[in-house]
FIMAR-276215 format. One record per residue (C-alpha): residue number from 1; residue in three letters; x, y, z. Coordinates in steps of 0.02 Angstrom, whole numbers, always signed. Layout:
BEGIN
pos, code, c1, c2, c3
NUM, ala, X, Y, Z
...
This chain:
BEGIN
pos, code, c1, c2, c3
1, unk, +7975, +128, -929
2, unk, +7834, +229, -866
3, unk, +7807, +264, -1028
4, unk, +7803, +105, -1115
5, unk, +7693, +41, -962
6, unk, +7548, +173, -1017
7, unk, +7573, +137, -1201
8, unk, +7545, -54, -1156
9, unk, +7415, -21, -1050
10, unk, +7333, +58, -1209
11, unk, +7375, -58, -1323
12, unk, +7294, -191, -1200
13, unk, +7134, -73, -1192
14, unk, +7098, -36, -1369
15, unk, +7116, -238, -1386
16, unk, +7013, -266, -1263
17, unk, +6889, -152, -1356
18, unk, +6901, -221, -1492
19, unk, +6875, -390, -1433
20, unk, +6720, -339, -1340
21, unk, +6641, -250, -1478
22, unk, +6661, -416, -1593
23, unk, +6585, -520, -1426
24, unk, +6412, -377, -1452
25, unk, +6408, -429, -1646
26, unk, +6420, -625, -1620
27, unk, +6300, -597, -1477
28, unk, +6181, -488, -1578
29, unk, +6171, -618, -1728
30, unk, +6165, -756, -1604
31, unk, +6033, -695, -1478
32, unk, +5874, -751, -1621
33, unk, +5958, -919, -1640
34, unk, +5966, -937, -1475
35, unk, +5799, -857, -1409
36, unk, +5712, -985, -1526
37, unk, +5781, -1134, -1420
38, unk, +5667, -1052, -1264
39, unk, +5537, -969, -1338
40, unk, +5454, -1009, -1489
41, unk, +5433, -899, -1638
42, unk, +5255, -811, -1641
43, unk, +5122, -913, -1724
44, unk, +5003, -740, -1768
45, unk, +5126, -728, -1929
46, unk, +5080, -889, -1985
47, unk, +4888, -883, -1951
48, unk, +4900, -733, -2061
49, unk, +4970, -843, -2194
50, unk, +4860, -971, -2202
51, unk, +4716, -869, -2193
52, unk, +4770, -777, -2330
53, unk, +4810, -918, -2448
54, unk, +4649, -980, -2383
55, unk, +4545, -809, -2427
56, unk, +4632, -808, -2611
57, unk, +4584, -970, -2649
58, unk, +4391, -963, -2589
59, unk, +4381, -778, -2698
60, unk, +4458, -900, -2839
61, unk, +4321, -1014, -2825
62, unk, +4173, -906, -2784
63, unk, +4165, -977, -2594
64, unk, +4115, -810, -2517
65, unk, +4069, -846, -2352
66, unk, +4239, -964, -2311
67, unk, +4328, -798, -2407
68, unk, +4241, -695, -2262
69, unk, +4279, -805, -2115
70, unk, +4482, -806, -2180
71, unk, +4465, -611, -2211
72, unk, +4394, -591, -2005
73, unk, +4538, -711, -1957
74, unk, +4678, -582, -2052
75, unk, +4587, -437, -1971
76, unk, +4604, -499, -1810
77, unk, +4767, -464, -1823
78, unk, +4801, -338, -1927
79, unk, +4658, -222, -1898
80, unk, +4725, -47, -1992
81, unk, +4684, -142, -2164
82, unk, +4560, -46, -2241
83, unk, +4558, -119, -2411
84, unk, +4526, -281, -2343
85, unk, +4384, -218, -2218
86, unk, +4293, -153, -2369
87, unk, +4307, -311, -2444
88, unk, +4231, -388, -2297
89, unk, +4109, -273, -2307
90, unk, +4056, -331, -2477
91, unk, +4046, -510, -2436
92, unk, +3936, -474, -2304
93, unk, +3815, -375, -2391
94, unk, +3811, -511, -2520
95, unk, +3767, -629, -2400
96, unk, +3634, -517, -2321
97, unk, +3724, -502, -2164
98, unk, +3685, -295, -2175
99, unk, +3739, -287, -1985
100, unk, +3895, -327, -2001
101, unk, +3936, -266, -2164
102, unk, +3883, -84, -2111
103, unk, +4015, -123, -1976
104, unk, +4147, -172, -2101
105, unk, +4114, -37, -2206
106, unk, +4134, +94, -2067
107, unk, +4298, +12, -2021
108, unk, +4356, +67, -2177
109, unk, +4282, +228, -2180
110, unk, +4362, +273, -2025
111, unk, +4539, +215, -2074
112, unk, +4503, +313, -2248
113, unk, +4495, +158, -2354
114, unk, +4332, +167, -2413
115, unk, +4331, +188, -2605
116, unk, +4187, +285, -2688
117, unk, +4118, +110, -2724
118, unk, +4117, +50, -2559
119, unk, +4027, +201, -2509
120, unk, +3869, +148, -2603
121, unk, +3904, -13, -2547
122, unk, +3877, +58, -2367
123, unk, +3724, +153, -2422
124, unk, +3673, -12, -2494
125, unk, +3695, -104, -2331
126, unk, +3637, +54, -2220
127, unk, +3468, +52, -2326
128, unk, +3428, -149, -2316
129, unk, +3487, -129, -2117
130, unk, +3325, -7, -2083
131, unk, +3444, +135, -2111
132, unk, +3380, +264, -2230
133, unk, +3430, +426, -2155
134, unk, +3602, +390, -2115
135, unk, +3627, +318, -2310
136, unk, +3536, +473, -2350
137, unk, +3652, +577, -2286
138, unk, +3829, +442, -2355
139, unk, +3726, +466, -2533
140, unk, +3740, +658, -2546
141, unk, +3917, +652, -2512
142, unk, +3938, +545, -2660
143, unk, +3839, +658, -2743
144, unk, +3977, +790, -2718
145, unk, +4109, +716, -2763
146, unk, +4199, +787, -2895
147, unk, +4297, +669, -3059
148, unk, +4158, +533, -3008
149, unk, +4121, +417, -3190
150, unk, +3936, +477, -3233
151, unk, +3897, +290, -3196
152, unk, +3937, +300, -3007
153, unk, +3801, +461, -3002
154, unk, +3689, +351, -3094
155, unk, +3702, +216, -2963
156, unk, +3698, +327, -2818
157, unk, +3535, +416, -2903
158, unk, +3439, +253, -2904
159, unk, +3497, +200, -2736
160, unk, +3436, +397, -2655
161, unk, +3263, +345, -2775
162, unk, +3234, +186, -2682
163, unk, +3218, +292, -2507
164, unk, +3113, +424, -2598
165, unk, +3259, +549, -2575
166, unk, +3188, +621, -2751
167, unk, +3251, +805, -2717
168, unk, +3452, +712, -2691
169, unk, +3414, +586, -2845
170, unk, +3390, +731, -2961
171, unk, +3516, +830, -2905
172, unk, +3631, +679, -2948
173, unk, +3576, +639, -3103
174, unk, +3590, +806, -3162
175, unk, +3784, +804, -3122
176, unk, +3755, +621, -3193
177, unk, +3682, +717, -3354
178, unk, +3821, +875, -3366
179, unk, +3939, +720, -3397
180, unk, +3853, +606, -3521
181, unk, +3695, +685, -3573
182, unk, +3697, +560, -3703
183, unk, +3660, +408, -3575
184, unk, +3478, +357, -3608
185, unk, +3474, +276, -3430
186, unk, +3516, +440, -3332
187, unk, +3386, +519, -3464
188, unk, +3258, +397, -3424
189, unk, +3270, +425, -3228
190, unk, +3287, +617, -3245
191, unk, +3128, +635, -3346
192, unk, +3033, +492, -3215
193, unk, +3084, +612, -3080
194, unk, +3041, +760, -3146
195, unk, +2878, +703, -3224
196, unk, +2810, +721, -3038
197, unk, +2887, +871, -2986
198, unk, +2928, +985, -3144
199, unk, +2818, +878, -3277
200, unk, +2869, +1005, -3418
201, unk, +3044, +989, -3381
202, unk, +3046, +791, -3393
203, unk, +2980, +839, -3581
204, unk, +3170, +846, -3650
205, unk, +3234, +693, -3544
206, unk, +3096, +568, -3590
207, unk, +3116, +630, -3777
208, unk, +3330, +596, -3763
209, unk, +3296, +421, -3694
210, unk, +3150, +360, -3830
211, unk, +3283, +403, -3958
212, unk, +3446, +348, -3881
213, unk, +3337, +183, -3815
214, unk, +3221, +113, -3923
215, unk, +3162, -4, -3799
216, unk, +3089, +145, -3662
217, unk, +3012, +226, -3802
218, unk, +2837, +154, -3750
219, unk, +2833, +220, -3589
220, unk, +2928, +379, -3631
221, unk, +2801, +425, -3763
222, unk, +2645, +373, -3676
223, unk, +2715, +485, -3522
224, unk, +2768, +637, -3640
225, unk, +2589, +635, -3709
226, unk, +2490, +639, -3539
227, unk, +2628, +783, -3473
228, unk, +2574, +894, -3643
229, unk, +2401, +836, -3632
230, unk, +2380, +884, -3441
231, unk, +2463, +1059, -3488
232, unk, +2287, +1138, -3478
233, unk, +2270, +1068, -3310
234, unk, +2426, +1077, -3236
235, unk, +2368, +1167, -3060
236, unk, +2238, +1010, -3023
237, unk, +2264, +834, -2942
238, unk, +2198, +772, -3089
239, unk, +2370, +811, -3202
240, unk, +2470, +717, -3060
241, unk, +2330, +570, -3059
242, unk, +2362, +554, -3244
243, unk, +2551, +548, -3246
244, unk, +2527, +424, -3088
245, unk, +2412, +316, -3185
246, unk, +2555, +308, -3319
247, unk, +2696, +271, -3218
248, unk, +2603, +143, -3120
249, unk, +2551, +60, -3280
250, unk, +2744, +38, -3327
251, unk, +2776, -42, -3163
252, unk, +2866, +146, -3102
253, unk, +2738, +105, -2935
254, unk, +2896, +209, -2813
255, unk, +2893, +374, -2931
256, unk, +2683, +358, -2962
257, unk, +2665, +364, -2766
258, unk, +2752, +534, -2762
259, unk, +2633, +575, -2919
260, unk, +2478, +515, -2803
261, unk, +2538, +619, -2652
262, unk, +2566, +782, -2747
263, unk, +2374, +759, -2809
264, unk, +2311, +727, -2630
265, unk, +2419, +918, -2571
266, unk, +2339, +990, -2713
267, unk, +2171, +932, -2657
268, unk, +2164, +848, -2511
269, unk, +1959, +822, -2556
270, unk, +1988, +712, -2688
271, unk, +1942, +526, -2663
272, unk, +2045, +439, -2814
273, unk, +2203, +502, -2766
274, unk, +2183, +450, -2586
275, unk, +2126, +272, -2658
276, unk, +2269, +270, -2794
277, unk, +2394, +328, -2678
278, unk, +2346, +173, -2560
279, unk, +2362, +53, -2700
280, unk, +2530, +143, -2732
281, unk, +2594, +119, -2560
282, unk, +2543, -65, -2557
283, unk, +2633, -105, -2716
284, unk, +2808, -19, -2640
285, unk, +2769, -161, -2490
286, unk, +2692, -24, -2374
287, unk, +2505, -40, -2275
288, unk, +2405, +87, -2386
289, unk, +2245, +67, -2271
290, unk, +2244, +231, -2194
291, unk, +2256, +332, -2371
292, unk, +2095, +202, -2415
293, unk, +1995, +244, -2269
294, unk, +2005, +434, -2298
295, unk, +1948, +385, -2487
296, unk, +1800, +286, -2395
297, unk, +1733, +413, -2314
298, unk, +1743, +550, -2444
299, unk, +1652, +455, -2565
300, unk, +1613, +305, -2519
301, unk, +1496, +258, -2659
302, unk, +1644, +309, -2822
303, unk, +1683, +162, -2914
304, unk, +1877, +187, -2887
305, unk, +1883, +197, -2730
306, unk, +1770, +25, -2700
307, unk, +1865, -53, -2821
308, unk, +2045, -20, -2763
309, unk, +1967, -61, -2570
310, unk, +1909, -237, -2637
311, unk, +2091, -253, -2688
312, unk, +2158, -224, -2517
313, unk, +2065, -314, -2462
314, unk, +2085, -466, -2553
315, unk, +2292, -464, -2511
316, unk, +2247, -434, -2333
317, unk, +2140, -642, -2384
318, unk, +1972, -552, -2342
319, unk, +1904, -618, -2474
320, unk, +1723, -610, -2445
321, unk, +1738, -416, -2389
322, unk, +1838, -393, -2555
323, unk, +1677, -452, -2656
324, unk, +1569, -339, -2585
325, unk, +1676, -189, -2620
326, unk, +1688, -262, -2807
327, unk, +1514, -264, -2802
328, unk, +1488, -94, -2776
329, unk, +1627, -51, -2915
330, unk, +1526, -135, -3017
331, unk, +1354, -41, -2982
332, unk, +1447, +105, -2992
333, unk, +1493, +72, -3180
334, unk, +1412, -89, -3252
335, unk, +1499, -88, -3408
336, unk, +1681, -77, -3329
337, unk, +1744, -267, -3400
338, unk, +1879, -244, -3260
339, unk, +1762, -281, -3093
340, unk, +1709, -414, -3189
341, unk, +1868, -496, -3210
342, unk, +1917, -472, -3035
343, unk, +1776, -542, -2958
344, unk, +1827, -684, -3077
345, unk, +1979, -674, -2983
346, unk, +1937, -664, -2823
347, unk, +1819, -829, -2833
348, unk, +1944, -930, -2922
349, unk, +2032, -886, -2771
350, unk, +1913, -942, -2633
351, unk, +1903, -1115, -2749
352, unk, +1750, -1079, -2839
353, unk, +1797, -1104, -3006
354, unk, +1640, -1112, -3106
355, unk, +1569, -954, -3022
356, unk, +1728, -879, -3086
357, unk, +1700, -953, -3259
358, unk, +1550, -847, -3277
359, unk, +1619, -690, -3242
360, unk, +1761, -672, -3334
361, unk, +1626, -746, -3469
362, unk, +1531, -583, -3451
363, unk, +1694, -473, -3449
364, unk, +1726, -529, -3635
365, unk, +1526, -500, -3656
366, unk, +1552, -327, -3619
367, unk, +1725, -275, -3707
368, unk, +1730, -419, -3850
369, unk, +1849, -321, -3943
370, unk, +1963, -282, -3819
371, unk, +2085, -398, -3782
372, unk, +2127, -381, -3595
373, unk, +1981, -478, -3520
374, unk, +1982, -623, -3662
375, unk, +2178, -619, -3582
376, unk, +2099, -635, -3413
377, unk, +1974, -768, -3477
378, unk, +2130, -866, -3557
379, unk, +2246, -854, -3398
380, unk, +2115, -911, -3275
381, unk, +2072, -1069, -3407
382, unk, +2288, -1101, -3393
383, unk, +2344, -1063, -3236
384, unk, +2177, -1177, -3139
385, unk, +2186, -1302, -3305
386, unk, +2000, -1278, -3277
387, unk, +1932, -1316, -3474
388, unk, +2097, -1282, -3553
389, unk, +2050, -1361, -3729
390, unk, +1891, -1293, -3718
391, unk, +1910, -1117, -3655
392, unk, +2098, -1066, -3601
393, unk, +2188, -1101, -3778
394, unk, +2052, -1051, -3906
395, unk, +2041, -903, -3770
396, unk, +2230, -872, -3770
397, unk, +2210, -891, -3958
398, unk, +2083, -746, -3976
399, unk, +2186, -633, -3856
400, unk, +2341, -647, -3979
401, unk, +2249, -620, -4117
402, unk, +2178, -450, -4062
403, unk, +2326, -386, -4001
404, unk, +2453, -461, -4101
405, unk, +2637, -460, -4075
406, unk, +2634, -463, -3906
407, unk, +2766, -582, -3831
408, unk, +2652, -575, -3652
409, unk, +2533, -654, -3735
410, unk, +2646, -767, -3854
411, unk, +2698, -837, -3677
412, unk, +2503, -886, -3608
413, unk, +2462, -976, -3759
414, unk, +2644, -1071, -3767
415, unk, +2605, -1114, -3565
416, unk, +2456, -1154, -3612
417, unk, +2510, -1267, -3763
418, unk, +2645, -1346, -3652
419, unk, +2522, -1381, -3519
420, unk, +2411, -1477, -3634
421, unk, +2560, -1567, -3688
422, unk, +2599, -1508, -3886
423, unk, +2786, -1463, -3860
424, unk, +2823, -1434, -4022
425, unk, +2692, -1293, -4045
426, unk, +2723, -1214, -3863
427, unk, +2937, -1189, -3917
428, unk, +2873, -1098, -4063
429, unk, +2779, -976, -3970
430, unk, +2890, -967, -3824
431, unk, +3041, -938, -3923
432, unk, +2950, -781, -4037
433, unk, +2922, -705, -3844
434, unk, +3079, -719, -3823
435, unk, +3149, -649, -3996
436, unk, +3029, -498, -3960
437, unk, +3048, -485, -3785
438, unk, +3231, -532, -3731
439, unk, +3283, -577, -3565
440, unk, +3121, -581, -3503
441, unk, +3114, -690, -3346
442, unk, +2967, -774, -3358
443, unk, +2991, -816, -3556
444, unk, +3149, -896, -3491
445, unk, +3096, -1006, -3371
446, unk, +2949, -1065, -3460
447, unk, +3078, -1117, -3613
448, unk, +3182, -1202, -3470
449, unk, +3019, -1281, -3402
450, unk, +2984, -1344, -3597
451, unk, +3166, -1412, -3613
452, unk, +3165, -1502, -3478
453, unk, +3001, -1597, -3536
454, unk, +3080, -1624, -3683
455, unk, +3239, -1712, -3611
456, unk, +3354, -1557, -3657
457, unk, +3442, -1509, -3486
458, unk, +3590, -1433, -3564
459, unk, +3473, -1292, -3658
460, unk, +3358, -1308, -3512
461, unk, +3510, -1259, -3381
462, unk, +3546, -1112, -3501
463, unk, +3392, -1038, -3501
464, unk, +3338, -1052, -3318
465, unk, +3519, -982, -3290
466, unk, +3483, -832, -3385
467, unk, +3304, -811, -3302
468, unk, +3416, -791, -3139
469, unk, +3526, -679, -3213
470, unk, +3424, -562, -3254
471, unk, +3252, -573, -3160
472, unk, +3200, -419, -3091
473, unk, +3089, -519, -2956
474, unk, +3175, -586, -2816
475, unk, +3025, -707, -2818
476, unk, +3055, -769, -3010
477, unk, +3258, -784, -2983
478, unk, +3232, -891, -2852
479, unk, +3107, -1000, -2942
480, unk, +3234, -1019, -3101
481, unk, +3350, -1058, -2963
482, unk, +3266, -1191, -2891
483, unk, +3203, -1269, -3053
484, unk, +3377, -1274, -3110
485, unk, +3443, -1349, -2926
486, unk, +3302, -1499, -2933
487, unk, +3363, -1545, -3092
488, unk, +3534, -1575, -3062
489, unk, +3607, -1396, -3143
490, unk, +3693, -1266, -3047
């Protein structure tokens, strides 16, 4: 009996058990059926939701700034994505908020989501935010990065150029090189470089990219010549003055400022370099005035120097110091076409338009066979529509036909054309400029500018969109921007 009282007990305990542990299952799937009836679900899940859907559909259409907002929202909560804080980052530095995408990008950086791309977007955003150093230092990590596509080198080389980091930018595009030495771009910014550090190294380079791009081989020649011409002078200012003079001529104003510099170590007594060097720094948007004043007062009669001071000071609006300073160019050298012209300039400027006349009259007095000031002459006659019929198209004519092919040229004499209202003649012109001179942003919008006076929006809209596309000048792309805008395209 005692027996059977224990085994009953046991029974009654392992059913117990049992009953208990099924009680703990029901409970278990119960308990988030029932916690829901007090206290609601979290609603963080569903702002995530929405603000993704939100984010994918505003990357669909291009809406970047709603795509940014939705991206902040995600973030909010769910901080440790790096992918999508680089992506941030992006959209910020698109939108030229460089503040906060440096801070975006660093998020990412820090959780180690920050692709190789996203590190020259950083740079990118470090180096508009007033920033160099510390981009300086992001771009020679790129720079050592090894499997990098030659392409990512190439774009890290030009970003290290625009801070002058020349020593990094070579050392990049020679990694750039060892993997594609056939790329005429890396080629081309190799033998720039080295053109004002190692001129008879850049020999090779500038050689590779006038053959493997028949469109640099201007500049490339021209350069290669002045490097082997200068060979005999290759310890003086002068050689770097030179090369300078050639780069600045091609528009290479960042890489002719180094070439300036090196001539005023060489020989800190010489006047021109201090002068060109100012003009230099002016055209890379820096105050030159303190290279100019050292060229002042080591020779302050030199035609040069007066001339590039009259410059100055004619951006600074000092217009009536500028003339004097031109004057003195020009008693320096009477026959020099060139002070003509920009005292020309300089009173069209200050509104005196038939003073002007007469100078750049006497500039094509003193160099009729040269095209540049009847060029001058013809622009002045255009842009003022001051005699056009009389003087700017039979000028613009003239120009063309002593320097023919040129689609600069082709341009002025279709603007002019289209000014004085023959369409017709003006499309021919613009359109050989263009044939010659493709994607060239002021071609573009000036064959937008004719379509539209012609009625033609829808070839009108195409051009002005590819002026934007590919303007070079922040200046012209918003122009064909807002030409295309005002006339209903988009």
């Amino acid at each position: 009996m005692h027996v059977k009282q224990r085994r009953g007990l046991c029974l009654d305990y392992n059913s117990l058990m049992k009953f208990l542990k099924q009680m703990v299952v029901g409970l278990l799937v119960l308990i988030p059926f029932g916690f829901t009836a007090v206290v609601p679900m979290s609603p963080l899940p569903l702002a995530i939701i929405n603000a993704s859907e939100s984010a994918r559909e505003a990357a669909i259409s291009g809406g970047t700034k709603s795509e940014s907002k939705e991206l902040q929202v995600i973030l909010t909560f769910a901080p440790w994505r790096g992918e999508l804080w680089q992506r941030l980052g992006r959209l910020q530095l698109d939108n030229h908020d460089y503040v906060g995408a440096v801070f975006s990008f660093s998020k990412a950086k820090t959780i180690g989501r920050l692709s190789i791309e996203g590190t020259l977007w950083m740079a990118d955003a470090l180096i508009s935010n007033g920033e160099p150093d510390q981009a300086k230092i992001l771009l020679r990590e790129v720079s050592n990065v090894n499997g990098v596509d030659p392409f990512i080198f190439l774009q890290t080389a030009l970003l290290q150029r625009s801070i002058n980091d020349s020593f990094g930018a070579v050392a990049t595009l020679l990694r750039a090189y060892a993997l594609a030495p056939l790329n005429s771009e890396v080629n081309y910014q190799l033998g720039l470089q080295l053109s004002v550090s190692e001129p008879d190294s850049a020999v090779m380079f500038l050689q590779n990219a006038a053959r493997l791009d028949p469109s640099r081989k201007g500049v490339c020649d021209i350069l290669e010549a002045m490097i082997e011409k200068s060979k005999e002078i290759s310890s003086s200012a002068e050689r770097y003055i030179y090369i300078g003079q050639v780069l600045s001529t091609f528009g290479e104003w960042d890489v002719a400022q180094r070439a300036f510099l090196t001539a005023t170590e060489v020989n800190p007594e010489n006047a021109t370099a201090w002068a060109l060097l100012a003009e230099a720094a002016q055209q890379n948007k820096r105050d030159g005035l303190q290279y100019l004043k050292l060229a002042q007062q080591l020779a302050p009669d030199a035609e040069i120097v007066n001339g590039l001071s009259a410059l100055y000071y004619r951006r600074q609006g000092k217009s009536e110091l500028a003339l004097i300073y031109l004057e003195k160019a020009l008693n320096a050298n009477p026959n020099a076409a060139v002070w003509e012209v920009e005292i020309g300039n300089t009173l069209a400027e200050m509104g005196d338009l038939k003073a002007a006349l007469e100078h750049f009259e006497r500039a094509v007095k003193i160099s009729p066979q040269d095209w540049s000031p009847v060029r001058a002459l013809a622009h002045f006659s255009i842009i003022y529509n001051y005699e056009i019929y009389t003087i700017g198209l039979p000028a613009a004519r003239q120009a063309l036909a002593l320097n023919p092919g040129s689609p600069a040229l082709m341009d002025l004499l279709g603007t002019g054309l289209m000014i004085a209202g023959d369409l017709d003649s003006a499309e021919r012109f613009f359109l050989q400029a263009d044939k010659i001179d493709p994607n060239q942003t002021a071609i573009l919008i000036h064959l937008g500018q004719l379509y539209l006076a012609k009625g033609e929006k829808e070839s009108a809209f195409r051009y002005l969109r590819q002026a934007a596309e590919f303007a070079k000048d922040s200046r012209l792309r918003e122009m064909a921007n807002r030409i295309l805008i005002e006339n209903g395209g988009r």
